[in-house]
TORKOL-4160 file (C-alpha; in steps of 0.2 Angstrom, whole numbers, padded with zeros to 4 digits, m for minus):
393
<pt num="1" X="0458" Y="0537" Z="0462"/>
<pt num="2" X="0457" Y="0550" Z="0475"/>
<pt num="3" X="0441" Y="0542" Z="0481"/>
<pt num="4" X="0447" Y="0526" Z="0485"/>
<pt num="5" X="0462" Y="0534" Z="0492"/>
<pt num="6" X="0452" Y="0541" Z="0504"/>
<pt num="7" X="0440" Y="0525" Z="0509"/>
<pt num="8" X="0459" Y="0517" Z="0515"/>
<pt num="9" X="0467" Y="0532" Z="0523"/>
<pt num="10" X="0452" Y="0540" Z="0530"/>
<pt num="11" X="0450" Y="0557" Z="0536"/>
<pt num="12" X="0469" Y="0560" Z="0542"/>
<pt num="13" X="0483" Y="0575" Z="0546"/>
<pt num="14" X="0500" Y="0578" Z="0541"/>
<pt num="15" X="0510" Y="0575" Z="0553"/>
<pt num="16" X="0527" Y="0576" Z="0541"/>
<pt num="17" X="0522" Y="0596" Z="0541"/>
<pt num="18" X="0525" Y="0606" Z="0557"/>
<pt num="19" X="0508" Y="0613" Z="0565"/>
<pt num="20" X="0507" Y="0630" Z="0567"/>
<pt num="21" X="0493" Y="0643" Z="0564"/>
<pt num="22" X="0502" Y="0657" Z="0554"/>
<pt num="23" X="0493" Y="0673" Z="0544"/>
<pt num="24" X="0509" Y="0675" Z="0532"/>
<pt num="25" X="0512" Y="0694" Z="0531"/>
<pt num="26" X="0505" Y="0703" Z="0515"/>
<pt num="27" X="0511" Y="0721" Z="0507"/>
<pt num="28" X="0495" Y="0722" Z="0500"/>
<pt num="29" X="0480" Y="0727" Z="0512"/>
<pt num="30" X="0464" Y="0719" Z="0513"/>
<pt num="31" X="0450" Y="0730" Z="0508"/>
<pt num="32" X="0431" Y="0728" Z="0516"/>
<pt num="33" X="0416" Y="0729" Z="0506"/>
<pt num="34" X="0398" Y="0724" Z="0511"/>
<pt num="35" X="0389" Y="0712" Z="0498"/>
<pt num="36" X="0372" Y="0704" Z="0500"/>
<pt num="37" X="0372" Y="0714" Z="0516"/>
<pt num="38" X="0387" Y="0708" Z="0526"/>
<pt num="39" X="0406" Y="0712" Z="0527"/>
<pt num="40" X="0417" Y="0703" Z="0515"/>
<pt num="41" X="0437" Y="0710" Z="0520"/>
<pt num="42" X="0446" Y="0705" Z="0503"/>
<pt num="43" X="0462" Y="0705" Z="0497"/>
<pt num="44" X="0466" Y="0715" Z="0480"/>
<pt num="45" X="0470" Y="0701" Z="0472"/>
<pt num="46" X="0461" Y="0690" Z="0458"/>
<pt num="47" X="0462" Y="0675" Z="0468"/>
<pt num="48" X="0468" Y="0668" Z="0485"/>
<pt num="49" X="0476" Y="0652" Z="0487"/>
<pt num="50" X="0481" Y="0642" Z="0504"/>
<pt num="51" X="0499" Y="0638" Z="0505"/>
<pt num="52" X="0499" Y="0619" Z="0509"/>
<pt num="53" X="0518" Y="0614" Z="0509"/>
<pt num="54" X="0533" Y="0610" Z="0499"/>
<pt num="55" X="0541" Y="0594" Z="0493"/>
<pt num="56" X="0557" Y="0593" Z="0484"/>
<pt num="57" X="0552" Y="0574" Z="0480"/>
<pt num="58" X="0539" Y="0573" Z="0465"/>
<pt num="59" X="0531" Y="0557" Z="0468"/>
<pt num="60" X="0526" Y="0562" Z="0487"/>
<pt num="61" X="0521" Y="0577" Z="0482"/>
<pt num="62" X="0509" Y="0568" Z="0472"/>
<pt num="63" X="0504" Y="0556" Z="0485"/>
<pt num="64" X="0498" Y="0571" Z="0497"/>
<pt num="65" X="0491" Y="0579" Z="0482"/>
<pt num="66" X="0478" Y="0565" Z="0477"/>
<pt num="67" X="0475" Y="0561" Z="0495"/>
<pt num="68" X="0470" Y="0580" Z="0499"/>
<pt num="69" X="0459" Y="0580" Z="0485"/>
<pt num="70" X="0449" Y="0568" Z="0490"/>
<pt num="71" X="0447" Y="0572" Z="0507"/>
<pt num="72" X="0428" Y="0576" Z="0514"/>
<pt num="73" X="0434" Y="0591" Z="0525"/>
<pt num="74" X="0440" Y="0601" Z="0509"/>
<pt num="75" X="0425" Y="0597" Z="0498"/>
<pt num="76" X="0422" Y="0612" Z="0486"/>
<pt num="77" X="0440" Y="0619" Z="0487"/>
<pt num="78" X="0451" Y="0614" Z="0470"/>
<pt num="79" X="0469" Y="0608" Z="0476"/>
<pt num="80" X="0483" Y="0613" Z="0465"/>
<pt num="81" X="0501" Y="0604" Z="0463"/>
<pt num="82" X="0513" Y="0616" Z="0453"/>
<pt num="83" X="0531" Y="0616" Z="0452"/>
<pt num="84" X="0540" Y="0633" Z="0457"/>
<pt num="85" X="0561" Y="0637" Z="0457"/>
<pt num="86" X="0564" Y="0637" Z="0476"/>
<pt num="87" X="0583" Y="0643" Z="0480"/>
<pt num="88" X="0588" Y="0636" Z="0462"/>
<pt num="89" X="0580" Y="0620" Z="0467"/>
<pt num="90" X="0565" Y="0612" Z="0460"/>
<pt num="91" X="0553" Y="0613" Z="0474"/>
<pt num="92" X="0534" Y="0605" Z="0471"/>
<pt num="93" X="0519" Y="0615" Z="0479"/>
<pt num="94" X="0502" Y="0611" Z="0487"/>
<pt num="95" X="0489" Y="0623" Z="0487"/>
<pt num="96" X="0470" Y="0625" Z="0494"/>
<pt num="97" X="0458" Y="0635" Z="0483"/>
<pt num="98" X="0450" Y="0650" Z="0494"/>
<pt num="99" X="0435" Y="0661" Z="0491"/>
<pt num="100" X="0443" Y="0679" Z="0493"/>
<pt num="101" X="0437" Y="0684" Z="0509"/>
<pt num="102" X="0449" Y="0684" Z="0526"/>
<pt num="103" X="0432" Y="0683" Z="0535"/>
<pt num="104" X="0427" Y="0666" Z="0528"/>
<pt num="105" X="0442" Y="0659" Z="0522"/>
<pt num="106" X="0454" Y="0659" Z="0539"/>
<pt num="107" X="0439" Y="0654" Z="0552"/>
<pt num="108" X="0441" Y="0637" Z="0536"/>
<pt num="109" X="0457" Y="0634" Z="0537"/>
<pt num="110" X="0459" Y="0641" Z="0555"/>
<pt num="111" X="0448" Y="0622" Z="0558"/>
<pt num="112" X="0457" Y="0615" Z="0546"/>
<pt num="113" X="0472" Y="0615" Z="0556"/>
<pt num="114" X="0466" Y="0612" Z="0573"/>
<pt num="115" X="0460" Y="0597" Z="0565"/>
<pt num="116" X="0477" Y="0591" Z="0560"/>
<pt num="117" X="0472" Y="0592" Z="0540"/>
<pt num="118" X="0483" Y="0607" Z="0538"/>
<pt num="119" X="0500" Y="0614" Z="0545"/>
<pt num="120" X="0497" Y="0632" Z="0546"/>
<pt num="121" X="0487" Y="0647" Z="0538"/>
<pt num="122" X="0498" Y="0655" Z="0524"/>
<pt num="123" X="0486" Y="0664" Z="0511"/>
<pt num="124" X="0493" Y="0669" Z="0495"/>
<pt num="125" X="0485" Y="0680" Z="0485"/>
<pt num="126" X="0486" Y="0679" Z="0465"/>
<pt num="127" X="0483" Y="0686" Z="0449"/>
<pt num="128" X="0471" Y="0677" Z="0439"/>
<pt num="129" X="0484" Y="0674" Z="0425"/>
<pt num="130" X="0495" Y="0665" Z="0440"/>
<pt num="131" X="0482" Y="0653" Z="0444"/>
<pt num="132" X="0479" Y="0648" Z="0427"/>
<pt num="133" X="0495" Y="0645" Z="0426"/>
<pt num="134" X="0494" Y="0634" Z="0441"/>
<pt num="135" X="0476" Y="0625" Z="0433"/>
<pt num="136" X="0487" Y="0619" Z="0420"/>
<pt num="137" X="0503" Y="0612" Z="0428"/>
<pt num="138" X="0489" Y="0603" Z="0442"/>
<pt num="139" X="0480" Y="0595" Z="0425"/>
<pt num="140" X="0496" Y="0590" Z="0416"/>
<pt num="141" X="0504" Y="0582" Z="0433"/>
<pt num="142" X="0487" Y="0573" Z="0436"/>
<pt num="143" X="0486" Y="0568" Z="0419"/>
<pt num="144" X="0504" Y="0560" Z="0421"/>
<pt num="145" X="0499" Y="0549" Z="0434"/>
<pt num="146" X="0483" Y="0544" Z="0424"/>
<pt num="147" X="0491" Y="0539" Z="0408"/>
<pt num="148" X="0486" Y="0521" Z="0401"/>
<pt num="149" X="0504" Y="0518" Z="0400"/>
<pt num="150" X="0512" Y="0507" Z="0416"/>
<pt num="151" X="0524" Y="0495" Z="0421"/>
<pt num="152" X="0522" Y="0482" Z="0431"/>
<pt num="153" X="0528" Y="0478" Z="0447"/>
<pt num="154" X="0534" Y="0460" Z="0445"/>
<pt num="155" X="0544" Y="0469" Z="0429"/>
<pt num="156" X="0556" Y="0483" Z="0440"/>
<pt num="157" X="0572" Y="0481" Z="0446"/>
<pt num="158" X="0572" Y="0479" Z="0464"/>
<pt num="159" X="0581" Y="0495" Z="0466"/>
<pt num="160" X="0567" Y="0503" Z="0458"/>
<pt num="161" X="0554" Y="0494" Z="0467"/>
<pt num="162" X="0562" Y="0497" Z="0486"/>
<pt num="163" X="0565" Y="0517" Z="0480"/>
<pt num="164" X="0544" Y="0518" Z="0473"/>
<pt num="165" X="0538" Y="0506" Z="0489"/>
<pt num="166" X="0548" Y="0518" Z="0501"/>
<pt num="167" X="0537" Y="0533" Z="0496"/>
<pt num="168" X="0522" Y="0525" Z="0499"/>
<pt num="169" X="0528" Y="0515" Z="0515"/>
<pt num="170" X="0533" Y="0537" Z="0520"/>
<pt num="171" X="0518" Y="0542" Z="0514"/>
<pt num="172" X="0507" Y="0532" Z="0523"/>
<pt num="173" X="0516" Y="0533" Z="0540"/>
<pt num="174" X="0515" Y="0551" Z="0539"/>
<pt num="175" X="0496" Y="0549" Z="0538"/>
<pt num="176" X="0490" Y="0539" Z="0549"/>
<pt num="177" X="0475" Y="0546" Z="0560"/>
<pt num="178" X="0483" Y="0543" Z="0577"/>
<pt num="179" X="0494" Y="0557" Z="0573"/>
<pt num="180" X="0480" Y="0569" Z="0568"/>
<pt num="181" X="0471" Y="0565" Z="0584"/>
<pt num="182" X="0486" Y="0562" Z="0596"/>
<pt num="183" X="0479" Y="0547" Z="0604"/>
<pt num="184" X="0492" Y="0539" Z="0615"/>
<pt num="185" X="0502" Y="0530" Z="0612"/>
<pt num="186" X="0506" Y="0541" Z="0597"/>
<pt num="187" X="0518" Y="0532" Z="0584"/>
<pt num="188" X="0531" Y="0539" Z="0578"/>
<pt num="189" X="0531" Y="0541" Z="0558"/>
<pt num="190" X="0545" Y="0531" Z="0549"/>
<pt num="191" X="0561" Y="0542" Z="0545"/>
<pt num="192" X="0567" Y="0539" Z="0526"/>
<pt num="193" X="0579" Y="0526" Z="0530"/>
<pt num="194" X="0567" Y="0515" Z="0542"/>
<pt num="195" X="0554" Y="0518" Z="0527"/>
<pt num="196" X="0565" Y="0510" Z="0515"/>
<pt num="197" X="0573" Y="0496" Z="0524"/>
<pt num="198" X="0553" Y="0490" Z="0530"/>
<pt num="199" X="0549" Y="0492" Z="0510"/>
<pt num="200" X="0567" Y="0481" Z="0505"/>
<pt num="201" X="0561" Y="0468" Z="0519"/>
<pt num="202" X="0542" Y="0469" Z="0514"/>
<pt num="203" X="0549" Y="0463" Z="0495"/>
<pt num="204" X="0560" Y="0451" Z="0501"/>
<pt num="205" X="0550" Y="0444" Z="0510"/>
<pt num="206" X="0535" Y="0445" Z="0497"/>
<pt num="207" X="0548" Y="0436" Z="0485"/>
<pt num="208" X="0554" Y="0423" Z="0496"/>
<pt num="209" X="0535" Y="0416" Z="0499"/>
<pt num="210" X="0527" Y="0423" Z="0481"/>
<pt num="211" X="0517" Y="0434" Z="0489"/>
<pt num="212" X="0505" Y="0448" Z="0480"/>
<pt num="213" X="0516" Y="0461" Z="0486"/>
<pt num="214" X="0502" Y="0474" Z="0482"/>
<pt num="215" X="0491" Y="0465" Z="0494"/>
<pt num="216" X="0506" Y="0462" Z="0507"/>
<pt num="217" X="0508" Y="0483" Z="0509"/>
<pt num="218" X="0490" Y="0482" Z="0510"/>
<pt num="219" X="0489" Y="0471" Z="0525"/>
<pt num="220" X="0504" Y="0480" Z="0532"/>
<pt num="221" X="0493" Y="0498" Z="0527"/>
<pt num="222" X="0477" Y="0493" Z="0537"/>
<pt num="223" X="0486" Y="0484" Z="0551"/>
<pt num="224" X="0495" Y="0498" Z="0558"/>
<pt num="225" X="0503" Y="0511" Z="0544"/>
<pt num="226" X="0519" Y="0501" Z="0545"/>
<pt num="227" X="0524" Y="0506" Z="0561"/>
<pt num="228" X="0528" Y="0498" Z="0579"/>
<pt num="229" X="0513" Y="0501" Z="0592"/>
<pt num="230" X="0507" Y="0489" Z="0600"/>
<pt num="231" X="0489" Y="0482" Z="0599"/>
<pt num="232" X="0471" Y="0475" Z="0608"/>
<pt num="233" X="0482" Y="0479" Z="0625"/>
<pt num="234" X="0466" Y="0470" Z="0636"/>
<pt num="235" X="0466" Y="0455" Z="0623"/>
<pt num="236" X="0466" Y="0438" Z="0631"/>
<pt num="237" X="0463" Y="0420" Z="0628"/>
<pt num="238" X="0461" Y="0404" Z="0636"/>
<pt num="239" X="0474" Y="0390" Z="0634"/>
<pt num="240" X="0475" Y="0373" Z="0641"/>
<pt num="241" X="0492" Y="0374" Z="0646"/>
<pt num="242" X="0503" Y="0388" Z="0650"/>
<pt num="243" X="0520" Y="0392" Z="0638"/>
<pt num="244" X="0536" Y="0399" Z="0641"/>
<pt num="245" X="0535" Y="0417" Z="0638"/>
<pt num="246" X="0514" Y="0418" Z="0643"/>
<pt num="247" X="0510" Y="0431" Z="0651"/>
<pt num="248" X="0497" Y="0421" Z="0664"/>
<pt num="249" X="0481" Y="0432" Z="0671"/>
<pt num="250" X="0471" Y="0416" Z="0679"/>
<pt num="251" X="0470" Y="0399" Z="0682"/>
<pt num="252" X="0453" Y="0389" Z="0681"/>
<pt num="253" X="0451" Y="0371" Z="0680"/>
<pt num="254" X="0467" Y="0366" Z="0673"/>
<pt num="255" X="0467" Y="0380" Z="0661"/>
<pt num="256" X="0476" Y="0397" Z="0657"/>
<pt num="257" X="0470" Y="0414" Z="0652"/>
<pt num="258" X="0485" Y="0425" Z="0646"/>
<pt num="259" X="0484" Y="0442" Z="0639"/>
<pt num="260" X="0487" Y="0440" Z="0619"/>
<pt num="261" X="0490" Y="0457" Z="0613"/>
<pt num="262" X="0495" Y="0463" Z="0594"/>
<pt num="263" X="0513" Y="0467" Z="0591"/>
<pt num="264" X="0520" Y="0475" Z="0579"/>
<pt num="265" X="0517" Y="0483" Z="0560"/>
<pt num="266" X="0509" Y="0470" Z="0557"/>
<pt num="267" X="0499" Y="0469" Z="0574"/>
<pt num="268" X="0503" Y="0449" Z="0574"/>
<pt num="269" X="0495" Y="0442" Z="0591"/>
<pt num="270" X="0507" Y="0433" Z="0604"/>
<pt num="271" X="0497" Y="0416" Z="0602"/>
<pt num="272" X="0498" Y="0418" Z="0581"/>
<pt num="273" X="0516" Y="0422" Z="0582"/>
<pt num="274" X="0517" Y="0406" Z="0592"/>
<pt num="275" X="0506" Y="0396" Z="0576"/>
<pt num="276" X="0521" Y="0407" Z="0564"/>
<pt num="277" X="0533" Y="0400" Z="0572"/>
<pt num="278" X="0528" Y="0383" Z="0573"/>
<pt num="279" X="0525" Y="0384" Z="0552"/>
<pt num="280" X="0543" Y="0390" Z="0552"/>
<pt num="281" X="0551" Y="0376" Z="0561"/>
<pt num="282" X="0543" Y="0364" Z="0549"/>
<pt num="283" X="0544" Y="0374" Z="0534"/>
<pt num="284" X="0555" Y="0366" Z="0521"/>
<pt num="285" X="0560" Y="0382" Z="0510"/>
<pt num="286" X="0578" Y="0387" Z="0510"/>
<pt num="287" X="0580" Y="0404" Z="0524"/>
<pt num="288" X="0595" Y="0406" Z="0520"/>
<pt num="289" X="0589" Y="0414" Z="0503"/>
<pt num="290" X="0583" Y="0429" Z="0514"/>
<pt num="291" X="0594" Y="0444" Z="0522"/>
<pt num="292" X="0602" Y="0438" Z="0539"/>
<pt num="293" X="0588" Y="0453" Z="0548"/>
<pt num="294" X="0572" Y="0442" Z="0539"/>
<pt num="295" X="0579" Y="0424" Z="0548"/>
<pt num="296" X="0570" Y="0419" Z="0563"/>
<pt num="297" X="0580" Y="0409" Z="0578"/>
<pt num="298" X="0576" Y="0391" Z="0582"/>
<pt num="299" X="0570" Y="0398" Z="0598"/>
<pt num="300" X="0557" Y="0409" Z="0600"/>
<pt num="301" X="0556" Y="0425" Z="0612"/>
<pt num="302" X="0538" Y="0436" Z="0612"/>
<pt num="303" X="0546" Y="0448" Z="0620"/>
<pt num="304" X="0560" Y="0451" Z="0610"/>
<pt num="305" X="0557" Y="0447" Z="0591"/>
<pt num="306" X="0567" Y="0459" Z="0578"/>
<pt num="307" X="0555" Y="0468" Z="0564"/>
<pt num="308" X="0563" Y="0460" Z="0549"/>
<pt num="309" X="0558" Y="0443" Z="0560"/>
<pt num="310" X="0541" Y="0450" Z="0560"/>
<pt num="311" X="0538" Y="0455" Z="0543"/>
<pt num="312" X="0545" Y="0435" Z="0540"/>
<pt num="313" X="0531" Y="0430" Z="0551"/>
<pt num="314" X="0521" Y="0442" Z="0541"/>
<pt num="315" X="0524" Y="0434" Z="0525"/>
<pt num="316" X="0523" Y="0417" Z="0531"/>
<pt num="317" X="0507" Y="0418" Z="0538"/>
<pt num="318" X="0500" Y="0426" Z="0523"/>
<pt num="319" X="0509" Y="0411" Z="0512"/>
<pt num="320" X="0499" Y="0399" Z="0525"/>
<pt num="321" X="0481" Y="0407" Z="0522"/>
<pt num="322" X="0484" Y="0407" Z="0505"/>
<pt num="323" X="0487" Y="0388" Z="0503"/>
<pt num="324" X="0473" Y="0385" Z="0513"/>
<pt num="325" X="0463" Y="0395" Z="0503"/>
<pt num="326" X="0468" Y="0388" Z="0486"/>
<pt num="327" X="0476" Y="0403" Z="0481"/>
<pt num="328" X="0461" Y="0415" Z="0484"/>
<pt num="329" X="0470" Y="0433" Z="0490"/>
<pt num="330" X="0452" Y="0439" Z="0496"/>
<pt num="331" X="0449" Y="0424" Z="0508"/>
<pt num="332" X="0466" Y="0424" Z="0514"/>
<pt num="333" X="0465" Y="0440" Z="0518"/>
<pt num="334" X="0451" Y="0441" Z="0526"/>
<pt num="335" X="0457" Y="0427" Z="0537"/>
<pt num="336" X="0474" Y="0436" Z="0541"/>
<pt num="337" X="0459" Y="0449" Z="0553"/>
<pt num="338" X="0446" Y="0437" Z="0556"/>
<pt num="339" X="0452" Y="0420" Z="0556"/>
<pt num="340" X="0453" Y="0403" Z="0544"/>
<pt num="341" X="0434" Y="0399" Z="0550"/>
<pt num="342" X="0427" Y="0420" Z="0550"/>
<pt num="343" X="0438" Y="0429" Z="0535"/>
<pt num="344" X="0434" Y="0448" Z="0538"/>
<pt num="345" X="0427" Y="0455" Z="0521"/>
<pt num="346" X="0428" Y="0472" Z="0525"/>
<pt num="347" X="0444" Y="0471" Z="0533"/>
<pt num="348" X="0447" Y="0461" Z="0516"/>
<pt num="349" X="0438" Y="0476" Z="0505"/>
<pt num="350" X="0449" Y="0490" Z="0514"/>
<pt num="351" X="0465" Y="0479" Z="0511"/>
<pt num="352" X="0461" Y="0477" Z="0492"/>
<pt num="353" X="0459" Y="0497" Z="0492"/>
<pt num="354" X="0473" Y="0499" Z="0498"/>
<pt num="355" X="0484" Y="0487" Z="0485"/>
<pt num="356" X="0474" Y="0494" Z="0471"/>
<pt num="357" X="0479" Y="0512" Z="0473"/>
<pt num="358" X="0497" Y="0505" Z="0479"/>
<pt num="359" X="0499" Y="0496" Z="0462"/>
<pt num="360" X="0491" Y="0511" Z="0451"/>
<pt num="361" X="0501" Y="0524" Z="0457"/>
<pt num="362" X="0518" Y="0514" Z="0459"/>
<pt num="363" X="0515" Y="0508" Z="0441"/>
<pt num="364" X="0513" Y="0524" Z="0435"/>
<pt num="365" X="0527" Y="0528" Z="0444"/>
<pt num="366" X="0538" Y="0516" Z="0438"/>
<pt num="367" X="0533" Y="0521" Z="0418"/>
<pt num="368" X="0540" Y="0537" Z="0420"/>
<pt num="369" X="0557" Y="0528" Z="0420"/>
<pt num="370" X="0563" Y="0539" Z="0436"/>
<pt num="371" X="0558" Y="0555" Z="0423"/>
<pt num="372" X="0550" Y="0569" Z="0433"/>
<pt num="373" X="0534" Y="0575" Z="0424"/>
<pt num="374" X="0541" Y="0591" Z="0426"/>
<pt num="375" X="0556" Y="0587" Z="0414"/>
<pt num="376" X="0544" Y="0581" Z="0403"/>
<pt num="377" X="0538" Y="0592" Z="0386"/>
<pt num="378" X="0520" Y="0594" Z="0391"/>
<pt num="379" X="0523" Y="0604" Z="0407"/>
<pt num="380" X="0526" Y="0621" Z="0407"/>
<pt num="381" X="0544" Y="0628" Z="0415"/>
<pt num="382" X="0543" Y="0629" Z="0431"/>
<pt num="383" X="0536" Y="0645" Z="0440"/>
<pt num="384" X="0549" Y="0657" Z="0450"/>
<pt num="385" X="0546" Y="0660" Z="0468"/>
<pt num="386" X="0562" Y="0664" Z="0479"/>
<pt num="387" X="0550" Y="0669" Z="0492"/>
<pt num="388" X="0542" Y="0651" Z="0492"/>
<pt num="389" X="0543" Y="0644" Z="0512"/>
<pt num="390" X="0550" Y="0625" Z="0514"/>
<pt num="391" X="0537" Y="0615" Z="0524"/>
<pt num="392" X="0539" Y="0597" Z="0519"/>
<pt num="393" X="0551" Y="0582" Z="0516"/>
């Protein structure tokens, strides 16, 4: 799974985590030994773990956890998701396996954070019985979310469905490369409440056109992370005539060339959202089924369309593709990128990665019935660490 996660997300930071480089303050005092003929400065300690953060929300704690695994830039480096008492509350951690040596370990992670990958340095030395400890609560919470046991999606309430869609909708946002890197413009992740209003009108609009919803969050994933930047700023096109709304750049021979860039989530070009709208005004289905924020006006205005509109237009498109393609989801998502006449199959492979671990790990979601694998009577107790440092969501 954490393969695949990785081919969709790519090699991203957390940017839900503050950034800071941070050596967190230890009573016990490295010692220095020379081996093999160079300086090793280690703690006494069996072990040394990275503190990666703290969430107080199981299933994103899980998310992170099977996203960091699988990530190139800490390959060789075990990660551990435990459950510790923080405050009386439960509080989930992340941690990054270490080889006990400050000399090698913080120039690691000291790149890992200038990279965006981590928040901060914050070693934690151990005991060996504590990491075993720690093995065993990573094994039993990855064995939770591997279990043959699933429900489906088309099955939950959609209360259920909104709540397990939010997460992932956070989580992805949270992610997305643009934040690591901070190329401009640099979105802004979704808050919890934008997160689960996008994942209620992603649904609704899913049902309203009997979409794959797995494959609508996986257009919305690979088209922009779910969030509002616009995109392909220089893009243009030539039209025979110029519309209301164009934004005209030259004339030539009784024809127009207007700039035709991407807006939106779901990066939806100016000329396609005319071609949307048009298949709204003939569209005989009943819009008055969908929330009054999905409902697009009579009239359209490119400059100012609302996002429930556009997630409408989303969904109407992706209705439209897959009637032309006789119901084939890889065709008529590959045309959503490329075009009716040029589908796109690796924008279409990168989608279906992304449906496929939104389905598996929502449906494994959904069969714990809202029960945290920690409550469960495979897991351990939870550890007790007042000391613990809050760091996530």
């Amino acid at each position: 799974m954490a393969a695949g996660l990785v081919s969709c997300f790519g090699l991203v930071g957390y940017r839900l985590w503050p950034r800071e480089l941070r050596l967190s303050p230890s009573s016990r005092v490295p010692v220095c030994e020379f081996k093999d003929g160079r300086a090793v400065v280690k703690f006494p300690a069996d072990v040394v773990l990275a503190h990666v953060g703290t969430f107080q929300d199981e299933l994103l704690a899980y998310l992170y956890f099977d996203y960091l695994r699988g990530l190139p830039a800490v390959n060789g480096h075990e990660v551990y998701l435990t459950l510790e008492t923080l405050n009386g509350e439960r509080a989930y951690q992340l941690f990054l396996s270490l080889e006990n040596d400050v000399l090698t370990a913080v120039p690691f992670l000291a790149e890992l954070v200038a990279e965006g990958v981590l928040p901060s340095i914050d070693l934690k030395p151990l005991p060996r019985a504590a990491l075993v400890r720690i093995q065993q609560q990573t094994a039993l919470f990855a064995a939770a979310y591997q279990l043959p046991v699933r429900r489906k999606l088309h099955s939950l309430r959609r209360s259920q469905l909104i709540a397990l869609t939010q997460r992932f909708i956070l989580f992805k946002s949270g992610t997305d490369p643009r934040l690591r890197k901070q190329l401009e413009p640099v979105p802004d992740p979704l808050s919890h409440e934008e997160a689960r209003q996008f994942a209620a009108d992603i649904i609704a609009a899913a049902e309203f056109y009997s979409l794959p919803l797995d494959f609508f969050l996986g257009i919305g994933a690979m088209e922009n992370n779910y969030m509002d930047v616009r995109g392909d700023l220089k893009h243009t096109v030539w039209k025979r005539r110029g519309e209301k709304g164009d934004i005209v750049l030259k004339r030539r021979r009784g024809r127009v060339l207007v700039l035709n860039y991407s807006t939106g989530p779901w990066q939806i070009t100016r000329e396609t959202l005319r071609y949307a709208h048009r298949l709204y005004l003939k569209d005989r289905r009943d819009y008055n089924l969908l929330p009054g924020r999905l409902r697009p006006e009579r009239e359209l205005n490119l400059d100012s369309i609302e996002p429930g509109v556009l997630t409408t237009y989303a969904g109407l498109l992706f209705r439209d593709l897959l009637d032309r393609f006789d119901g084939d989801v890889g065709k008529a998502v590959g045309a959503y990128n490329g075009g009716i006449g040029n589908p796109n199959a690796k924008y279409e492979e990168g989608v279906r990665l992304c449906a496929e671990y939104a389905r598996d790990v929502l449906e494994h979601a959904a069969a714990l019935n809202g029960q945290a694998v920690a409550e469960m009577q495979f897991i351990a107790p939870p550890l007790s660490s007042p000391s613990s440092r809050r760091m996530g969501p």
